[in-house]
PASENU-793370 format. One record per residue (C-alpha): residue number from 1; residue in three letters; chain; x, y, z. Coordinates in Angstrom, 2 decimals. Layout:
! residues N
<atom><i>NUM</i><aa>ALA</aa><ch>A</ch><px>X</px><py>Y</py><pz>Z</pz></atom>
...
! end
This chain:
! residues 91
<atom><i>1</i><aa>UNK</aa><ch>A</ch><px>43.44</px><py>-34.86</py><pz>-39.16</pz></atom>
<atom><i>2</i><aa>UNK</aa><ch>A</ch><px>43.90</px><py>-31.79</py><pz>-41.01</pz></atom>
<atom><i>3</i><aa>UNK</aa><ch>A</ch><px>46.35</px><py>-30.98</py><pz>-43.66</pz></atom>
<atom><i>4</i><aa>UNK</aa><ch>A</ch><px>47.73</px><py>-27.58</py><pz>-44.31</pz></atom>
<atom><i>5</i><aa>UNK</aa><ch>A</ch><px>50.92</px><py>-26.82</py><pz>-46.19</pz></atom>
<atom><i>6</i><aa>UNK</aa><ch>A</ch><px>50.86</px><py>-22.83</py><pz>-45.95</pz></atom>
<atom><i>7</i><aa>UNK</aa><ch>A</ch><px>52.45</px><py>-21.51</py><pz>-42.91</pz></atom>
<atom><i>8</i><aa>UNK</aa><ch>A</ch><px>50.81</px><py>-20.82</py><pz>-39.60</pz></atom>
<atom><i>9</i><aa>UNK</aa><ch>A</ch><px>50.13</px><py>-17.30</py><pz>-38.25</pz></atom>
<atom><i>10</i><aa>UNK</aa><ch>A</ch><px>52.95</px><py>-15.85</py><pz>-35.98</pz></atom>
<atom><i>11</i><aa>UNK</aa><ch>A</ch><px>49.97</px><py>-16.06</py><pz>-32.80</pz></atom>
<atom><i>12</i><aa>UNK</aa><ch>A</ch><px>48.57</px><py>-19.79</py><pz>-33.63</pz></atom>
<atom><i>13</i><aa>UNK</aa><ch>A</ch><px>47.18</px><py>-21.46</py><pz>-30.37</pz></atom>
<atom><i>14</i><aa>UNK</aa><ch>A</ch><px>48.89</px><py>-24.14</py><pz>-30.13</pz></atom>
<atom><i>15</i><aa>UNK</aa><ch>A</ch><px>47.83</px><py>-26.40</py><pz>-27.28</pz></atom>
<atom><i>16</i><aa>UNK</aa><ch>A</ch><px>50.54</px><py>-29.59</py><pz>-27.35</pz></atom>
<atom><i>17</i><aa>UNK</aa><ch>A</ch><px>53.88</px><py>-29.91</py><pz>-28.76</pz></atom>
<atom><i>18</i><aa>UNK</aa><ch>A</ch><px>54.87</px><py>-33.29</py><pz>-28.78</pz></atom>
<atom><i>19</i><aa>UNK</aa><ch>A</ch><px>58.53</px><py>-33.12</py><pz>-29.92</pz></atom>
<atom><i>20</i><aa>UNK</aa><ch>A</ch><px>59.24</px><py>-36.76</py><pz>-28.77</pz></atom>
<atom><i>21</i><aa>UNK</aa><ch>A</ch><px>56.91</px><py>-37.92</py><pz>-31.53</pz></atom>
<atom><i>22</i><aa>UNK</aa><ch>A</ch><px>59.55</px><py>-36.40</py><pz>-33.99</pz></atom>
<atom><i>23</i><aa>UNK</aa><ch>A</ch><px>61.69</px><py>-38.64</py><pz>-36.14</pz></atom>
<atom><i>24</i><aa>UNK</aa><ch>A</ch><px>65.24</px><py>-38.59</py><pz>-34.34</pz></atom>
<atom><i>25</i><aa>UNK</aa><ch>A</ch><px>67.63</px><py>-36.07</py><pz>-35.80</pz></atom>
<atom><i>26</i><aa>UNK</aa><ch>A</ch><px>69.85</px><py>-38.46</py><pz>-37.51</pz></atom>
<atom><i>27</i><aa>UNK</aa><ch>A</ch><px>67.35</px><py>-40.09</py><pz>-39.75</pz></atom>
<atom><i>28</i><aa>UNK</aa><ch>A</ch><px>66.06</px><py>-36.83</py><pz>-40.51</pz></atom>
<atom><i>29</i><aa>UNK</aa><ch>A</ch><px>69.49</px><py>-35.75</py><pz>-41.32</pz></atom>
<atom><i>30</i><aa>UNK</aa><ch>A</ch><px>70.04</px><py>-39.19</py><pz>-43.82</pz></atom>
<atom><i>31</i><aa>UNK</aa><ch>A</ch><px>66.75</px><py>-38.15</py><pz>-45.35</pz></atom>
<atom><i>32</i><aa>UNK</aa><ch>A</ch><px>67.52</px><py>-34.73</py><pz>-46.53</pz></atom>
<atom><i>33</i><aa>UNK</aa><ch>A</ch><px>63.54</px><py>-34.65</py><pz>-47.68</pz></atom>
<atom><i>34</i><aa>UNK</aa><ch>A</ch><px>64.68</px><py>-36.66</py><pz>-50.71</pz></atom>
<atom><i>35</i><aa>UNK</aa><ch>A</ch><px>61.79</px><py>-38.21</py><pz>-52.41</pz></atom>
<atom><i>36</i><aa>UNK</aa><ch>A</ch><px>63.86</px><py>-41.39</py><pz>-53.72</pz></atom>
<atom><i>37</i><aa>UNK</aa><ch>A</ch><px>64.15</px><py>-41.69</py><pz>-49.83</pz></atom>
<atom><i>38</i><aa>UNK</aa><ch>A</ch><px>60.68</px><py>-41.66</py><pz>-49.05</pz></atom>
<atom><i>39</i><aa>UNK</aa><ch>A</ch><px>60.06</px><py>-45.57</py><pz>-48.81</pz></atom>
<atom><i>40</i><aa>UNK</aa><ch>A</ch><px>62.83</px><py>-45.94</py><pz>-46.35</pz></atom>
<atom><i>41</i><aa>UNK</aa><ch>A</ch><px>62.30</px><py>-42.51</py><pz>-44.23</pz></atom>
<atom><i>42</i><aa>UNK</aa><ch>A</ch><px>58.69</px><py>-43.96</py><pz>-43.71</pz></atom>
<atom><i>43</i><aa>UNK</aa><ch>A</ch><px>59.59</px><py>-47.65</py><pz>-42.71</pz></atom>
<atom><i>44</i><aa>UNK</aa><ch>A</ch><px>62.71</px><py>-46.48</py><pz>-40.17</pz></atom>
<atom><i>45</i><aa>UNK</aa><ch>A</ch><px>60.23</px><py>-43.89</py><pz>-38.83</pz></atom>
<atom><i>46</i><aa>UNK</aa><ch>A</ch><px>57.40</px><py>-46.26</py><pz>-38.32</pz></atom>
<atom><i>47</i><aa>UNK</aa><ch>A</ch><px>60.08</px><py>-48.30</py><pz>-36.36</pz></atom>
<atom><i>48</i><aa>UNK</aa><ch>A</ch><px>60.90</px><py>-45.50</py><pz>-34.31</pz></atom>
<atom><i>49</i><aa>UNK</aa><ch>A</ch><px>57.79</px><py>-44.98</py><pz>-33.70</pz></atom>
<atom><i>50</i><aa>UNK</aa><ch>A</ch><px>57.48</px><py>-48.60</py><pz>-31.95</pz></atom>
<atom><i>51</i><aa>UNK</aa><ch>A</ch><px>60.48</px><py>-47.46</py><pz>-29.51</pz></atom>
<atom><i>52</i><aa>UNK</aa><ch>A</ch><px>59.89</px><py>-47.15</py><pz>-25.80</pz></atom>
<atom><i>53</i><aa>UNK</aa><ch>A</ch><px>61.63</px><py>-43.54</py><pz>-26.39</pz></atom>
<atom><i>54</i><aa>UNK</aa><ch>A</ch><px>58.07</px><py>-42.86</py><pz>-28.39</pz></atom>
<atom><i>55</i><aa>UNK</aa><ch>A</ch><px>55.74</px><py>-44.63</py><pz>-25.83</pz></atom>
<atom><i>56</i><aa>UNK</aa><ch>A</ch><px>54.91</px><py>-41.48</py><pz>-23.47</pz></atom>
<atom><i>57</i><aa>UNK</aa><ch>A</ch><px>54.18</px><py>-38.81</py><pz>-26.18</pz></atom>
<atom><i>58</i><aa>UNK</aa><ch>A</ch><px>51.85</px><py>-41.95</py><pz>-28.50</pz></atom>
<atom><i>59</i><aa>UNK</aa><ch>A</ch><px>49.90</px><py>-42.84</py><pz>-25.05</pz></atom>
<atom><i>60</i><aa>UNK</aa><ch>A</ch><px>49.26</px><py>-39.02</py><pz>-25.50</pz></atom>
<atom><i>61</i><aa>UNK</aa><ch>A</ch><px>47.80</px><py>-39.56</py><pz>-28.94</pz></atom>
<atom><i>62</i><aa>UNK</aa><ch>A</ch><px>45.19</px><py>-41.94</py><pz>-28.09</pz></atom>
<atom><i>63</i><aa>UNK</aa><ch>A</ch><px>43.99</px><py>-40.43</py><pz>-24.72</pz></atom>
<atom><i>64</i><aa>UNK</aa><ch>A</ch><px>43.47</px><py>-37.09</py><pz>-26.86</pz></atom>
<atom><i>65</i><aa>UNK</aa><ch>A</ch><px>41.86</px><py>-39.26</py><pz>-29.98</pz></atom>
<atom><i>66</i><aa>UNK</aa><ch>A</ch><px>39.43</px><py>-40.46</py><pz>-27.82</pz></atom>
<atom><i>67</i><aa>UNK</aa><ch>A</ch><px>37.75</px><py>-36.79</py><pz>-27.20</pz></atom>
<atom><i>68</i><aa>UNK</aa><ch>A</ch><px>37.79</px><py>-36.58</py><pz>-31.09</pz></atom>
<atom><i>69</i><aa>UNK</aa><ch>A</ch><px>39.92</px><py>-35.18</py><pz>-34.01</pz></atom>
<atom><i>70</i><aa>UNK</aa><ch>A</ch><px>43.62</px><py>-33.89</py><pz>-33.57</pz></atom>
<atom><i>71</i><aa>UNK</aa><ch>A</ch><px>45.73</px><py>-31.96</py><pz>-35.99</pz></atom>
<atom><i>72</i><aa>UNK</aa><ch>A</ch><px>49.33</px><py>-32.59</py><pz>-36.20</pz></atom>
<atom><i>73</i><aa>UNK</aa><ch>A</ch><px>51.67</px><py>-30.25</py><pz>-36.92</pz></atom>
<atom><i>74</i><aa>UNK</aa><ch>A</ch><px>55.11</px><py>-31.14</py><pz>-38.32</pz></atom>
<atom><i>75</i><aa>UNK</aa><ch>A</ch><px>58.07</px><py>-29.20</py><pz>-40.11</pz></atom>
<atom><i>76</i><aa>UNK</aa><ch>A</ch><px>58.28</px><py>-31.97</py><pz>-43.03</pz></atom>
<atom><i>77</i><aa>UNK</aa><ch>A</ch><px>54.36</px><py>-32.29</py><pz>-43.76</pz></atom>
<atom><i>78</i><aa>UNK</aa><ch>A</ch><px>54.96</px><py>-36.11</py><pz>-44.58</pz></atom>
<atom><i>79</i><aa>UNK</aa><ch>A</ch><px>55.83</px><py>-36.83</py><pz>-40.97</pz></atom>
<atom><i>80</i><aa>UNK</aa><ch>A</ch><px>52.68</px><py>-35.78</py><pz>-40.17</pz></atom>
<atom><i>81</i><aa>UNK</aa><ch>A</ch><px>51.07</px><py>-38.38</py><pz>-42.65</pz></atom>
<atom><i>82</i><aa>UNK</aa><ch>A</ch><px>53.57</px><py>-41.07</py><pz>-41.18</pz></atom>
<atom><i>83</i><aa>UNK</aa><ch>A</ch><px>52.59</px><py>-40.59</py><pz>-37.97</pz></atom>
<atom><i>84</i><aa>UNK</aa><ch>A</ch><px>48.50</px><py>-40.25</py><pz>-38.56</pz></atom>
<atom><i>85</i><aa>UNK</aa><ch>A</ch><px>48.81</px><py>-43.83</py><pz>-40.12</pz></atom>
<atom><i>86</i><aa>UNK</aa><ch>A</ch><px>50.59</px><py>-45.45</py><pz>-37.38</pz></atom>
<atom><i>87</i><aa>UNK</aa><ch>A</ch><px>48.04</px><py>-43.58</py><pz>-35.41</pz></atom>
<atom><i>88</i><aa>UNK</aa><ch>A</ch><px>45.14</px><py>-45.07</py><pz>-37.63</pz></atom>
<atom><i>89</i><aa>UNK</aa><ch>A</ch><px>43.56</px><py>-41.44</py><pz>-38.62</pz></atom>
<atom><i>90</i><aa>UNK</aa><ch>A</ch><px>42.39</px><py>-40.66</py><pz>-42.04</pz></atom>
<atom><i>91</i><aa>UNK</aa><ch>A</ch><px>44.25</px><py>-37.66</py><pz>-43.34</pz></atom>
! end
């Protein structure tokens, strides 16, 4: 995975957006990006992602892991790093 905090150009190539791998709007909303919220954001998130609402879009993970690296994009950079760990990939 591939970490990059400066913004992508307007014409990036985007091949997959996954939006149902996105932490649901409400715990977004009680995070606020607080760090003193981290620790919980990441646990409730890693729940989430156990869901059956997250089942299609992680399936889509894997299958695309196992042709080799993937980047993930995310507006809050440390969902990105929640979801490469439950995904198992080395940022």
């Amino acid at each position: 995975m591939h970490r990059q905090s400066a913004a992508l150009p307007r014409k990036a190539a985007l091949t997959l957006w996954l939006k149902e791998s996105a932490p649901n709007p409400a715990l977004r909303e009680r995070f606020g990006h607080g760090p003193a919220r981290w620790t919980e954001f990441g646990c409730r998130y890693r729940a989430e992602l156990t869901d059956t609402d997250h089942d299609e879009a992680i399936r889509h993970f894997e299958a695309l892991l196992k042709h080799g690296p993937i980047t993930l994009l995310h507006a809050a950079p440390h969902h990105a790093l929640i979801l490469a760990a439950y995904l198992r990939i080395q940022p």
